[in-house]
C-alpha positions in Angstrom: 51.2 100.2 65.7 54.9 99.1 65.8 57.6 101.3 67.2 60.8 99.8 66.7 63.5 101.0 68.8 67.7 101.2 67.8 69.4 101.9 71.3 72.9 102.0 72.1 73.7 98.2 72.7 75.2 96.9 75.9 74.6 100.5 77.5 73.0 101.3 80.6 71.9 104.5 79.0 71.0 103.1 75.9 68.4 100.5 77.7 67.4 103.0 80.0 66.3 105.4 77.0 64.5 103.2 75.2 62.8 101.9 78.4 61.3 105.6 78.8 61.0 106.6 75.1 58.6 103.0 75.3 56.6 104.5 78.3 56.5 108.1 76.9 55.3 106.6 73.6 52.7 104.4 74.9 51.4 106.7 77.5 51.1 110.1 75.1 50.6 108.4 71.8 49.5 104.7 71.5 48.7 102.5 74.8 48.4 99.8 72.2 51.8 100.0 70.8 53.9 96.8 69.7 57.6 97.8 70.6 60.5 95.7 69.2 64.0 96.4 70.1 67.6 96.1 68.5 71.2 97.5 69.4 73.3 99.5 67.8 77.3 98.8 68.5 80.1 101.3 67.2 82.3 99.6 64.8 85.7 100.1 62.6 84.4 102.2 60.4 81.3 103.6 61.6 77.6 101.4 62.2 76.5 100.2 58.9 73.0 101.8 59.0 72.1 100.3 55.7 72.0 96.8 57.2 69.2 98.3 60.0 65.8 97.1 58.8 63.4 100.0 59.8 59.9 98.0 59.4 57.9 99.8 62.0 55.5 102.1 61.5 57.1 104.3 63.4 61.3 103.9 63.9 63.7 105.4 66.7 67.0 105.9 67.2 67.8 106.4 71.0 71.5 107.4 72.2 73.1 106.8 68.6 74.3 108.4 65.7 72.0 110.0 63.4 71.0 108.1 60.2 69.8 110.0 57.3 66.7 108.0 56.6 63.0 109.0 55.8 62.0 106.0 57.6 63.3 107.1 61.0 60.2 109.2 62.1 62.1 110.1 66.0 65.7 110.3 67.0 67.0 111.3 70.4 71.2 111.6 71.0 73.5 113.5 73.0 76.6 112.3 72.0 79.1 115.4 70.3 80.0 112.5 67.9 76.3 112.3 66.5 77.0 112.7 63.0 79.2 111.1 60.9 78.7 113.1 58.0 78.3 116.9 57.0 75.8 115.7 55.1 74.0 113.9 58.0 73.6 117.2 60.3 72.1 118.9 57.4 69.8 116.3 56.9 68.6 116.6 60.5 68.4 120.6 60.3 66.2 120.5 57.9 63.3 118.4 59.5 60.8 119.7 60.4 58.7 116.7 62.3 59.4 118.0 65.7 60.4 114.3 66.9 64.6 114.6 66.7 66.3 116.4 68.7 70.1 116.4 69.9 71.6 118.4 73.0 75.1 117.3 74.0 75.2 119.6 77.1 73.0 116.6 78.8 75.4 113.9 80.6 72.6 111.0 79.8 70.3 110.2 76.8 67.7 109.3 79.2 67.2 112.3 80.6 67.6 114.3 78.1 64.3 112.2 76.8 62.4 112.3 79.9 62.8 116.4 79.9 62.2 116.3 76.1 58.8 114.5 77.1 57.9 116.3 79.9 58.5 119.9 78.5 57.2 119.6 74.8 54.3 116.2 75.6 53.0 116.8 79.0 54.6 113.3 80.0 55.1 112.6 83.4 58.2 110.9 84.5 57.9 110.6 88.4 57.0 106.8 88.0 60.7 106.5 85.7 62.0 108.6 88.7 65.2 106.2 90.0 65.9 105.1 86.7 66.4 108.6 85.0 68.3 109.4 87.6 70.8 106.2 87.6 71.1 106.6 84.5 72.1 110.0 84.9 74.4 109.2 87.1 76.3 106.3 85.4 76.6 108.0 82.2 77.4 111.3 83.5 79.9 109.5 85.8 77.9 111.1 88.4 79.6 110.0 91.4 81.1 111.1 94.6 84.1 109.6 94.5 86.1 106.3 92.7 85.4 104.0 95.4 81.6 104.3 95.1 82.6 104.1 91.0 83.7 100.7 91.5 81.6 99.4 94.3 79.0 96.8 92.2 76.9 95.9 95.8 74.1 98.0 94.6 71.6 97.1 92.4 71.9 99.5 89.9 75.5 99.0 89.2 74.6 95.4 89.3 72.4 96.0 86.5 75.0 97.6 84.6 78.3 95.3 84.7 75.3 92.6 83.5 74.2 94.9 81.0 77.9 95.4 79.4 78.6 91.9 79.1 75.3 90.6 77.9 75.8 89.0 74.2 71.8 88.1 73.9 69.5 90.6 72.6 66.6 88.9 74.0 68.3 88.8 77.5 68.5 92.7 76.8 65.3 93.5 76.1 64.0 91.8 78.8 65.7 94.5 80.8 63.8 97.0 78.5 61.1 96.0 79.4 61.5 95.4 83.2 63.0 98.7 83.0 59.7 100.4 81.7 57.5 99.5 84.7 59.6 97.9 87.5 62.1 99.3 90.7 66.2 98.6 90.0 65.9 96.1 93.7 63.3 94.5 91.7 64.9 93.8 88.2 68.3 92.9 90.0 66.4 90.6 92.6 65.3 88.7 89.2 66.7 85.2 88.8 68.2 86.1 85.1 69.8 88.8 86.6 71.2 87.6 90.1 72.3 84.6 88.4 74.5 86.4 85.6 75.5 88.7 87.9 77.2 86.0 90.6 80.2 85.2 88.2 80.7 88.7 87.0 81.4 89.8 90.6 84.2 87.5 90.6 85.1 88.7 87.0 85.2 92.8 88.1 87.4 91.5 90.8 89.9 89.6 88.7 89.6 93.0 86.0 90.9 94.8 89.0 93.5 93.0 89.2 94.5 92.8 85.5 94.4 96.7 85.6 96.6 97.1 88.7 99.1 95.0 86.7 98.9 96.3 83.3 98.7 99.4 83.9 101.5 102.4 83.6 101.4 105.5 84.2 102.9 108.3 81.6 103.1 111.9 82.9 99.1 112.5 83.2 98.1 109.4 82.0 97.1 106.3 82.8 97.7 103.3 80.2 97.2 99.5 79.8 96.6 96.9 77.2 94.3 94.3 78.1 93.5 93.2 74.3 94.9 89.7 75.7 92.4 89.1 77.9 88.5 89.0 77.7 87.8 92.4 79.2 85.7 94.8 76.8 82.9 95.1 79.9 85.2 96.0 82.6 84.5 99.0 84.9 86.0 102.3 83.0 86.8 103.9 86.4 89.0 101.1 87.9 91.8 102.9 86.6 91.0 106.0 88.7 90.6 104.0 91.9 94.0 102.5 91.2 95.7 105.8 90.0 93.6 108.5 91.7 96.1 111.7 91.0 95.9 110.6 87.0 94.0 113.0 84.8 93.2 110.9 81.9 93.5 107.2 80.8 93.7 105.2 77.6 93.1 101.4 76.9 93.2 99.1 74.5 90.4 96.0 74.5 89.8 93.6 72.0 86.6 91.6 71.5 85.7 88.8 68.3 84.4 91.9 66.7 86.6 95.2 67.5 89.9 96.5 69.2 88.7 99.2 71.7 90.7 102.8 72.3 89.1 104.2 75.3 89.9 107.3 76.2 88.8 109.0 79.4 89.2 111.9 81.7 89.4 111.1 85.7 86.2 112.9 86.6 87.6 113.3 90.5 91.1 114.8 89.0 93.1 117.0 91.4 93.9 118.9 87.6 91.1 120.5 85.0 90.4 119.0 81.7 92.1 120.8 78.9 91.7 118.3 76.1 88.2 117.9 74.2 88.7 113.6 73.9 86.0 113.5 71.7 87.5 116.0 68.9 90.6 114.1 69.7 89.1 110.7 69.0 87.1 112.1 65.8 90.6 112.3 64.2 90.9 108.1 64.3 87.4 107.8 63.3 86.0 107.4 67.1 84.0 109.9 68.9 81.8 110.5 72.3 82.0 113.3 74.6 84.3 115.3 75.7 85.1 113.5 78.9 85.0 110.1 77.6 85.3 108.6 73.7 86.6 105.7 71.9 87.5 104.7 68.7 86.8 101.1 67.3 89.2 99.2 65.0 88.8 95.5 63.3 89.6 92.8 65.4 93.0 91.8 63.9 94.0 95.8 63.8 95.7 96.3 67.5 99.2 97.2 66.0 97.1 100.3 64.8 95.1 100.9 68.1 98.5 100.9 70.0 100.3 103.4 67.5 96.8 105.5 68.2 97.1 104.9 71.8 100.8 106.2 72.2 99.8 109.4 70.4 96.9 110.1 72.2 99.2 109.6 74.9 101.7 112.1 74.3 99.0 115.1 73.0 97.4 114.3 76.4 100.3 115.1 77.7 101.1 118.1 76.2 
């Protein structure tokens, strides 16, 4: 049997879900199971499903969009932003397989899985125990305070700056599959890992730095521009160690393929959230949650992603 598995490229939660859908799969269903693996990036314009070649016998979506496709047999999101299309939520109300489902009241994909598989399959996660919750807490932005946020010394948050700025899908499965049967001090300790990791340490330094300097702060928000540097993977809650009375920030990163809006609210705020940044991003063609979103524009477009930016700006404001 071949499972082949979409996941949420260059995402902590995104390799940790498909790591655990791989387990639940091949412990409930099919210990024989061939699993292949590719990303799925957000892009100006929305991922071009049609391009995905779904040749397994079965096919998964894990912490993406939904895609209107008889050949995608389960799908697992949590995003508010999981449909594109009117037309795409219908399509997923009317199955009746009992292998999609979609709850964005869960802070990470993975554990929304792993209670999926436990509840409905009799799966037991207790062996996937520190990765659920990692990725729980990473996506979730689970912490107890910036500093911790920003601290890469473990190796869980090793894992993940390595994760964000990995360009080779083969170095990402391998985390997949480390991910499916081995500890985080294990995978980290692992010479592809510990060696990759050694110059981004000096990298999420220098990021730091580049923040602190580009960086301005407008009523409750945070802002900077680092589309002139090589920064897509930096740590989203720098700005929150640096500004830590801020309520929300808003960046713009550029890589070859994309200028970045990120839009984020300061989860250890002295003020509540009243903005949904999701619905906000939704209206440029971006999405996420409510606390954190983005929206993606073509890599020669950052005239636009500024214009965006300043407006986001002043309705964050208001």
């Amino acid at each position: 049997m071949k499972v082949r598995i979409f996941y949420h490229d260059n995402c902590f939660d995104g390799l940790a879900s498909a790591a655990v859908f791989s387990q639940f799969y091949k412990l409930r269903f099919d210990p024989q199971a061939e699993f292949c693996y590719a990303g799925l990036t957000h892009k100006a314009g929305g991922q071009n499903f049609h391009d995905l070649v779904f040749d397994g016998d079965e096919n998964v979506i894990v912490d993406f969009r939904y895609y209107s496709s008889d050949r995608l047999t389960w799908w697992f999101d949590h995003h508010q932003s999981a449909f594109s299309t009117p037309e795409d939520e219908q399509h997923f109300l009317r199955d009746t397989s009992g292998k999609k489902f979609y709850d964005p009241q869960f802070r990470s994909c993975t554990k929304f899985i792993a209670t999926i598989a436990a509840e409905r399959f009799g799966f037991d996660t207790a062996n996937l125990k520190e990765l659920i919750h990692w990725a729980d807490t990473i996506d979730g932005a689970q912490y107890p305070d910036p500093e911790t946020a920003v601290d890469i010394s473990g190796p869980a948050m090793q894992l993940l700056i390595v994760i964000e700025t990995c360009k080779d899908p083969a170095r990402l499965t391998q985390l997949i599959q480390a991910m499916r049967t081995q500890s985080l001090p294990e995978i980290a300790q692992q010479p592809y890992v510990a060696d990759q990791f050694r110059p981004l340490y000096e990298r999420h330094l220098k990021s730091m730095e580049t923040i602190r300097q580009s960086s301005h702060v407008y009523g409750k928000v945070i802002f900077f521009d680092v589309s002139e540097h090589s920064m897509e993977g930096y740590n989203k809650f720098i700005p929150y160690y640096l500004h830590p009375s801020s309520v929300y920030s808003v960046s713009i990163s550029h890589s070859p393929n994309r200028t970045k809006v990120s839009v984020g609210f300061n989860p250890w705020s002295p003020l509540a959230r009243v903005h949904n940044l999701a619905s906000i991003c939704e209206r440029y063609g971006g999405g996420g949650h409510a606390v954190v979103a983005a929206i993606s524009y073509g890599p020669d477009d950052q005239a636009i992603a500024r214009k965006a930016a300043q407006e986001i700006i002043a309705e964050l404001n208001r």
